[in-house]
C-alpha positions as CSV (number, residue, x, y, z in Angstrom):
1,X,-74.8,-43.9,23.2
2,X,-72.9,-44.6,26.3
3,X,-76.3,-46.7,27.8
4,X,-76.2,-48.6,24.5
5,X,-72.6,-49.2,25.0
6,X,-71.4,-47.8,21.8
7,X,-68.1,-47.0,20.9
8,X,-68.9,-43.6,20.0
9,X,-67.5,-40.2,21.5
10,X,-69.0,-37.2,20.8
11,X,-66.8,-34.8,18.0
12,X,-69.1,-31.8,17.6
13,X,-72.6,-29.7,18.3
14,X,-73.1,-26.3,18.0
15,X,-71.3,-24.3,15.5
16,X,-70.5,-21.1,15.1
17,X,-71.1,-18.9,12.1
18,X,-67.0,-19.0,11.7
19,X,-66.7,-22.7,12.4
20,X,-69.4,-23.2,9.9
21,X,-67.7,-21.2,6.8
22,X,-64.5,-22.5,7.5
23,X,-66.2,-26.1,7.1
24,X,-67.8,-25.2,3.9
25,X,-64.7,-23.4,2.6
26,X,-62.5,-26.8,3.6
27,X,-65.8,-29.0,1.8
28,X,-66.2,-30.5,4.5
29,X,-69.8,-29.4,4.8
30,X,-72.5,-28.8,2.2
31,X,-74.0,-26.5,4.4
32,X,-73.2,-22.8,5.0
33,X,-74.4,-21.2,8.1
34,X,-78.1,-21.3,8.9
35,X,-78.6,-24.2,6.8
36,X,-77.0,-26.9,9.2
37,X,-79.1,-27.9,12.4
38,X,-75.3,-27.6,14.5
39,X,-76.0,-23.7,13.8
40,X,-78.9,-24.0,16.4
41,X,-77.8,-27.0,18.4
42,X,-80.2,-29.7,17.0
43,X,-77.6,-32.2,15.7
44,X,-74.2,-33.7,16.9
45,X,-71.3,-35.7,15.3
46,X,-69.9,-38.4,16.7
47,X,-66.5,-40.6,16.4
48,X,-65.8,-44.3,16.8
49,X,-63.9,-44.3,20.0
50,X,-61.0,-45.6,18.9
51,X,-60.2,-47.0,22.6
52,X,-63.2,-49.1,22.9
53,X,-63.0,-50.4,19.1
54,X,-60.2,-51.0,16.8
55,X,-60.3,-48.8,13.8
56,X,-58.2,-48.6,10.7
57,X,-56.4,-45.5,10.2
58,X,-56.6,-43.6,7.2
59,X,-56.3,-40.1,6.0
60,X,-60.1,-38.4,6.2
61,X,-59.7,-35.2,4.7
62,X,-57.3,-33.7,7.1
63,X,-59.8,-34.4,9.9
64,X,-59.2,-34.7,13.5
65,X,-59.4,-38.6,14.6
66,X,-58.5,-39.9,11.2
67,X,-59.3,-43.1,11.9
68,X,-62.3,-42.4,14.1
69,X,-64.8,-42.7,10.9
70,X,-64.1,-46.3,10.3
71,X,-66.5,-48.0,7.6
72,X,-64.6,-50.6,6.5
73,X,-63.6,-52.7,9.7
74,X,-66.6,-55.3,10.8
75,X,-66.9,-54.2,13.7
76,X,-67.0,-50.6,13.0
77,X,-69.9,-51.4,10.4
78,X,-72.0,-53.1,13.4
79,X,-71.2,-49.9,15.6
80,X,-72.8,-47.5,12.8
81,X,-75.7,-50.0,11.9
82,X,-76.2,-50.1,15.4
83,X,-76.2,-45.7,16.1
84,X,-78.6,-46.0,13.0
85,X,-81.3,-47.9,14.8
86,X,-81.3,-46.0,18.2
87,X,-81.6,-42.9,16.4
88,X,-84.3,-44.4,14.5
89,X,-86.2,-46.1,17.6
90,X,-85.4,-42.1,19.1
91,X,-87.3,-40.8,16.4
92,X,-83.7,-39.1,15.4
93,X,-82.7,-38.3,11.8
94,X,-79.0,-40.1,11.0
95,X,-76.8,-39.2,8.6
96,X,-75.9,-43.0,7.3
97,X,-79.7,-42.8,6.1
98,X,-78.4,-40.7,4.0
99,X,-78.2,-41.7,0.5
100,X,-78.9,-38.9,-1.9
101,X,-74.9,-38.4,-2.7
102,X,-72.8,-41.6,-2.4
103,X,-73.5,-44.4,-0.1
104,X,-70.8,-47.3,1.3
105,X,-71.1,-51.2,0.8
106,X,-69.8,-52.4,4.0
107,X,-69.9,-56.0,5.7
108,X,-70.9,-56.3,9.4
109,X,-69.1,-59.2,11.5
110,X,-71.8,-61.5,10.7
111,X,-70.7,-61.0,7.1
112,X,-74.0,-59.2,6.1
113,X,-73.5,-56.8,3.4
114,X,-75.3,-53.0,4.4
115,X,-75.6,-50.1,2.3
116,X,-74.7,-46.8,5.0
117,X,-75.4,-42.9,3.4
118,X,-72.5,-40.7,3.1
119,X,-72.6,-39.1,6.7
120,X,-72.4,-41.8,9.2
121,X,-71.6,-39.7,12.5
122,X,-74.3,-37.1,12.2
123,X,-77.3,-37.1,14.0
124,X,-79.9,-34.3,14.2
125,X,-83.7,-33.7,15.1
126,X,-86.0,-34.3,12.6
127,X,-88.0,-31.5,11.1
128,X,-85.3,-29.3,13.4
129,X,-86.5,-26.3,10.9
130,X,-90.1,-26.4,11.8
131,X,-88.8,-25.9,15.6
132,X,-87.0,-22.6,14.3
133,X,-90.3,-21.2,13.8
134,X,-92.2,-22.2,16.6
């Protein structure tokens, strides 16, 4: 992210069992633990830096860096379309691909219109539960 020069920091990796339930508990995961590639250190999330790129702020669920997941400003929108297609040309799985569940219309600074999935700052490895069993 940093070569890229992306406004990104990164939030979270690995998680514990605790730090897993307590997400679920909160919903703010769908996953309880061993069903999340952060249990085993095969994904990250990551925040709009909110020092390199201006963010709105708004409340995110009683998250850390409330304005940090920014979908709405231009500029924000070109950030996430832009962490989509490095983790795509990484052969990465991200989260904005993520439709199944509620997407975002959002306008980039060009004024193009995008459609981003429902969890913009995750990345993981593809087929990361294969690798379990290997």
């Amino acid at each position: 992210v940093e070569d890229e020069n992306l406004p990104f920091k990164v939030f979270e990796t690995m998680r514990s069992k605790a730090r897993q339930e307590s997400l679920l508990k909160k919903g703010y995961s769908k996953a309880s633990f061993g069903q999340s590639a952060h249990n085993f250190g095969f994904a990250m999330d990551l925040v709009l830096d909110t020092e390199a790129v201006k963010t709105r702020e708004r409340e995110w669920k009683g998250k850390l860096y409330p304005d940090a997941w920014d979908n709405k400003t231009p500029e924000c929108v070109d950030a996430w379309v832009a962490l989509g297609l490095l983790c795509r040309n990484m052969g990465l799985e991200w989260g904005g691909d993520w439709f199944k569940g509620g997407t975002v219309t959002a306008k980039k600074s060009d004024g193009i219109t995008v459609s981003l999935g429902w969890d913009l700052p995750h990345v993981e490895l593809k087929n990361w539960r294969a690798d379990l069993n290997d």
